[in-house]
Each structure stands twice: as C-alpha cells, then as structure tokens.
C-alpha positions, -999 to +999 in steps of 0.1 A: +803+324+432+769+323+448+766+279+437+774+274+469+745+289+482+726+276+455+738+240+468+729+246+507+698+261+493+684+224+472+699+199+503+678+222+525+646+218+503+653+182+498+660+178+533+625+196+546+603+186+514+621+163+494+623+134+527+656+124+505+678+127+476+666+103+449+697+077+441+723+091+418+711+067+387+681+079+387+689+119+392+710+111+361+679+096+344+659+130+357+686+152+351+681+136+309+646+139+310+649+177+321+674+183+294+648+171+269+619+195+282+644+225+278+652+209+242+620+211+236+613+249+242+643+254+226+635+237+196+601+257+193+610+286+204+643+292+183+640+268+159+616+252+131+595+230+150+561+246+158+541+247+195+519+222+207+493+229+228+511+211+261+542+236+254+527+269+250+528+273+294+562+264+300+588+287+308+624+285+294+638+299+324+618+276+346+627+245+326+668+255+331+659+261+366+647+225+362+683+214+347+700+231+373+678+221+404+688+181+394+724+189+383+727+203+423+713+173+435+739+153+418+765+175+430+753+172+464+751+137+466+784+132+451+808+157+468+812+181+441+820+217+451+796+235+423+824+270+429+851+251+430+847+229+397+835+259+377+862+282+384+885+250+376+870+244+345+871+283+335+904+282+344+913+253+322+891+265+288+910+301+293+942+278+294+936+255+261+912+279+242+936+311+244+936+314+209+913+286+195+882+305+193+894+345+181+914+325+155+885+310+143+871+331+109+836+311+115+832+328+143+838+361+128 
C-alpha cells in the first residue's frame, strides 16, 4: 500500500515546514477538531442541515485530506506502520465478519 509513502511524505513536510511534530495530545486534540470540519460538510452536504456562508468554500476531499494529514502525524510520532496496521486490521474484519454482514437482511 502506498501509506507508507504517504507517511515519509508528512515527516518530510513537517520536517522542512512544520520545524516539528506537535505533541501527541494535542495532534489528538487536532485530529478531533478535523473530524468535526469533515462532520460538518458531511452533515450539509448529505444531510438536513443547511449551508452557512463560512462552509460553502470547503472541500470534502480537502477536509479528509485534513483527517488523514493529522492521523499520519500521530502514526509517525508513535511508531505505527500505516501498511502494516491496515492490512492487519483487513485481515482481522475478513476473519470475524465472514458472515456477519451478507447475513444481515438490513443490509439487503
């Protein structure tokens, strides 16, 4: 998978523009906020809650791009392989899900 990249790619950026990571508690605290501006667009865009003017500019792609950027940071600084965890965690919802989800008739 191409995370990997992705990872070298943000510790390079933080490391030219960035001076340093932010600490972990407070990526955690950015990586919330982000959430909520992706929320947001979310909300307007597919649900029932109308547009204010300050939304109208953003981008949903941009504002997951946003999600992601911090979520690598937090990887980064913590030693997480971004690949490595994803393919683990595939390979453990393929494991315990097998049936769990074509069973289900709401889905259907």
């Amino acid at each position: 998978m191409e995370l990997n990249l992705a990872q070298q790619q943000v510790d390079s950026w933080i490391k030219t523009y960035g001076v340093r990571y932010f600490n972990e508690l407070t990526n955690m605290a950015l990586l919330t906020e982000e959430v909520g501006e992706l929320a947001r667009i979310i909300a307007r865009t597919y649900g029932e809650q109308s547009f204010k003017e300050s939304d109208k500019d953003r981008e949903l792609g941009d504002e997951m791009a946003d999600v992601l950027f911090v979520l690598i940071c937090l990887a980064n600084q913590t030693g997480v392989n971004l690949s490595d965890a994803l393919a683990k965690n595939i390979a453990k919802k393929t494991v315990r899900d097998q049936e769990r989800h074509t069973g289900n008739d709401k889905l259907r």
